[in-house]
KELUMKOL-51162 format. One record per residue (C-alpha): residue in one letter; x, y, z. Coordinates in nm, 4 decimals. Layout:
BEGIN
{node 'A', {X, Y, Z}};
...
//
This chain:
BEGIN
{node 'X', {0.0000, 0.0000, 0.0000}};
{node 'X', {0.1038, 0.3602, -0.1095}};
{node 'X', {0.0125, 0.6374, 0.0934}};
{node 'X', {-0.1468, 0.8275, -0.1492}};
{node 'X', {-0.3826, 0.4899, -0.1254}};
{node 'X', {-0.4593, 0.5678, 0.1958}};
{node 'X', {-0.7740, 0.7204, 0.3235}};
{node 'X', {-0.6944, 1.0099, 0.4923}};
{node 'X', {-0.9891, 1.2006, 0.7684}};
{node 'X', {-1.0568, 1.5275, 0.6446}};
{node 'X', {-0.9999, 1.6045, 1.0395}};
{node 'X', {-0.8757, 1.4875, 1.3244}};
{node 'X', {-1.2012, 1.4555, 1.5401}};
{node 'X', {-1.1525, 1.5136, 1.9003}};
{node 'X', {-1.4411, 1.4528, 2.1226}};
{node 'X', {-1.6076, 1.8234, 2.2105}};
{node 'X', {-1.4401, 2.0144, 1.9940}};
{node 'X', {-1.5542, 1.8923, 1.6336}};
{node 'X', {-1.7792, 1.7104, 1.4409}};
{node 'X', {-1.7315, 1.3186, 1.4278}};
{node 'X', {-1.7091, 1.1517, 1.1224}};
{node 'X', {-1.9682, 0.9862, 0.9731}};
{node 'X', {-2.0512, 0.6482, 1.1130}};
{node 'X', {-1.9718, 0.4110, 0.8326}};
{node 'X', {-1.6583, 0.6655, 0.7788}};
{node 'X', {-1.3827, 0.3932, 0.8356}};
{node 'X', {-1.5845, 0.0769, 0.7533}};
{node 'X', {-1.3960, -0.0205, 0.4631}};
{node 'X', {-1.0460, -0.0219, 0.6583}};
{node 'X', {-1.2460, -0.2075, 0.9907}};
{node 'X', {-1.3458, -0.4491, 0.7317}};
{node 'X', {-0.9595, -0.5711, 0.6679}};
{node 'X', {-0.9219, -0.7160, 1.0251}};
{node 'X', {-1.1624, -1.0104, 1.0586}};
{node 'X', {-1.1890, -1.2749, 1.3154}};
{node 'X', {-1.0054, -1.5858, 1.1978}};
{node 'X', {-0.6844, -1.3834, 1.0449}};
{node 'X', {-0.3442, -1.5019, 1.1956}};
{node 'X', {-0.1679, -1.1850, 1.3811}};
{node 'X', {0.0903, -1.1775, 1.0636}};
{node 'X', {-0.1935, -1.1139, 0.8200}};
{node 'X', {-0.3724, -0.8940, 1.0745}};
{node 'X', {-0.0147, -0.6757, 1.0948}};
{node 'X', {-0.0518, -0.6344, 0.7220}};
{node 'X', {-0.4287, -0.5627, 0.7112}};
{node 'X', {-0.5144, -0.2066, 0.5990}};
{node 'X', {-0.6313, -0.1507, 0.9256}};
{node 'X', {-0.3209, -0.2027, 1.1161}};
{node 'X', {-0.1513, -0.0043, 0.8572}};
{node 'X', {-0.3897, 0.2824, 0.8863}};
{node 'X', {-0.3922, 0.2565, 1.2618}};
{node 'X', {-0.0234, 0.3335, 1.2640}};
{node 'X', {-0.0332, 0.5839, 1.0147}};
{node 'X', {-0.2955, 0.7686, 1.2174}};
{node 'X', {-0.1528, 0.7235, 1.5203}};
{node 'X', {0.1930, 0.9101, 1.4222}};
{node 'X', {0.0020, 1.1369, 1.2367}};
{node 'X', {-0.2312, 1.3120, 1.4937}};
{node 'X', {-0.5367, 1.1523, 1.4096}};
{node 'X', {-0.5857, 0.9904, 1.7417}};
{node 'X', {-1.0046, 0.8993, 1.7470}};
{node 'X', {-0.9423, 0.7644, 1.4116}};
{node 'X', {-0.6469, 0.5334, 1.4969}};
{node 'X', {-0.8778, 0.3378, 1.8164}};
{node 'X', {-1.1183, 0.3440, 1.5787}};
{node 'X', {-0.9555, 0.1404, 1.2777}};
{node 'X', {-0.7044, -0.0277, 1.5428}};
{node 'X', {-1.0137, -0.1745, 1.7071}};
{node 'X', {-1.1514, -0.4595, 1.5493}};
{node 'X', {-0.7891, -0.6270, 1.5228}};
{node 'X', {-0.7644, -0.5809, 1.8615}};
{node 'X', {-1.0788, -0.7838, 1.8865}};
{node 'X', {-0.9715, -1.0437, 1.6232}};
{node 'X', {-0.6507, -1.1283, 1.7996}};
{node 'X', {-0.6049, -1.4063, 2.0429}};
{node 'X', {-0.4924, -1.3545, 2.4016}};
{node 'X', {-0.1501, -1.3044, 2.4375}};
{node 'X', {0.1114, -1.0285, 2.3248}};
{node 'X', {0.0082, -0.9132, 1.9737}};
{node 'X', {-0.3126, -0.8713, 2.1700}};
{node 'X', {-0.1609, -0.6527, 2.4630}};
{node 'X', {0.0475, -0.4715, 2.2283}};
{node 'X', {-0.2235, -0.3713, 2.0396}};
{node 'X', {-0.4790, -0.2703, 2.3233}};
{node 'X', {-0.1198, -0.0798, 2.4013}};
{node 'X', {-0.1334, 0.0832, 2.0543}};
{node 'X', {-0.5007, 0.2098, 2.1223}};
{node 'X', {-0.4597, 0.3103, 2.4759}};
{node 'X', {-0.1608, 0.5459, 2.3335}};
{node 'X', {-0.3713, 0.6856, 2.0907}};
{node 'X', {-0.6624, 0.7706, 2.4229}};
{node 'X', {-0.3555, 0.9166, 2.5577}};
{node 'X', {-0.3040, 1.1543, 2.3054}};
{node 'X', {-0.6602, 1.2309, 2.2590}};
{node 'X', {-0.6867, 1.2744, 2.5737}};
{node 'X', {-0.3774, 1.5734, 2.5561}};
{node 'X', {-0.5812, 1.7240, 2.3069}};
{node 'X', {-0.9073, 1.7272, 2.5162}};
{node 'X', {-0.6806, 1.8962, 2.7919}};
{node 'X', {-0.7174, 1.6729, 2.9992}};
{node 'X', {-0.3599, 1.5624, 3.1545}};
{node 'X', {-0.4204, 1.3437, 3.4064}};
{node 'X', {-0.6496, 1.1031, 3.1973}};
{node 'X', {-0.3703, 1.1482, 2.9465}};
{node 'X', {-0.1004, 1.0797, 3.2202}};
{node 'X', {-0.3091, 0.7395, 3.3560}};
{node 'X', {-0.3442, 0.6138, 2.9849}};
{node 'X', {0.0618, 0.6552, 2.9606}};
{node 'X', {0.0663, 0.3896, 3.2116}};
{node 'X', {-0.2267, 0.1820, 3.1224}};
{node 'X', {-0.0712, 0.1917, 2.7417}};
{node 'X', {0.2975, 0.0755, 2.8708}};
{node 'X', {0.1178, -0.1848, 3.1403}};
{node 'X', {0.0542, -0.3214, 2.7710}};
{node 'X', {0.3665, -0.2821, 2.5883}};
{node 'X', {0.6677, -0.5197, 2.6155}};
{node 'X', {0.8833, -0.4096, 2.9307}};
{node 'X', {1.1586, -0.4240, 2.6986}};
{node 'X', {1.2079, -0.1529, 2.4363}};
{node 'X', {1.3938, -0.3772, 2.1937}};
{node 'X', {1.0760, -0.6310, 2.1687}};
{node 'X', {0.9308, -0.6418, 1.8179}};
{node 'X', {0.5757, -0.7573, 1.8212}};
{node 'X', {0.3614, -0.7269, 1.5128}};
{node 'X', {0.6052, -0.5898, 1.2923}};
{node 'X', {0.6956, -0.2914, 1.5340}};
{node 'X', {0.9533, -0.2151, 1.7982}};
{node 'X', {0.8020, -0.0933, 2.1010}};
{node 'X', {1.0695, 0.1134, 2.1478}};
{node 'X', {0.8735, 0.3781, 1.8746}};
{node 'X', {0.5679, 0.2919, 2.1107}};
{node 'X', {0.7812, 0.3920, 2.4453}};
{node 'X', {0.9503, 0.7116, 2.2514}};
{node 'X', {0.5994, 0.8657, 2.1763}};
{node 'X', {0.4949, 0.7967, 2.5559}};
{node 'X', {0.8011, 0.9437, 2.6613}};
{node 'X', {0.7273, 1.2666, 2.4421}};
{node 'X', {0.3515, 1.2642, 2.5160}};
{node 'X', {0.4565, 1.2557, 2.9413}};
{node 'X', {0.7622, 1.5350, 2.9132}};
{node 'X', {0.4683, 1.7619, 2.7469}};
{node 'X', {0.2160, 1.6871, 3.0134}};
//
């Protein structure tokens, strides 16, 4: 996938402050994670790469919403923590831009609760050392 193929919000929606997007908005991404899908072809779905890409990009509603339903496809174990890591990073950051620090500060943890304790851990394609880095940034601004 090319990112000019990739569907890009025509705003970052944050809870209060703008318009959401239309329901169905981000169907057609969802519908790339499905129950069933080993974590490898989950990690390549259009919704895990559109979760990522939204998630470094500022569009922090958008990236639990896409990130979502492979979070929900996965099996217990790590892929599934580090995911339900990836989302509560992106609450985190919503949360900054809802001023509202200390939700944003008690995601931080919640979010690296999920992540591998080690920085150098690859799960899903991704170091969680990029994962720790934005938490770092996110916490030094709060």
């Amino acid at each position: 996938m090319t990112v000019s193929a990739w569907y890009r919000p025509t705003h970052a929606h944050v809870p209060g402050q703008n318009a959401r997007h239309a329901e169905d908005a981000f169907e057609h991404i969802r519908a790339s994670a499905r129950p069933g899908m080993t974590p490898a072809d989950l990690a390549e779905s259009d919704a895990f790469r559109h979760g990522l890409f939204y998630l470094d990009s500022g569009f922090y509603w958008e990236a639990h919403e896409v990130l979502e339903p492979i979070w929900m496809a996965l099996p217990e174990g790590l892929d599934r923590r580090f995911v339900q890591g990836l989302i509560q990073t992106a609450n985190a950051f919503l949360k900054q831009e809802m001023n509202r620090p200390g939700a944003a500060r008690r995601l931080c943890g919640i979010a690296r609760g999920l992540l591998p304790a080690s920085r150098e851990a690859w799960v899903m394609g991704i170091g969680a050392e990029r994962i720790h880095a934005m938490l770092d940034s996110l916490e030094a601004d709060l």
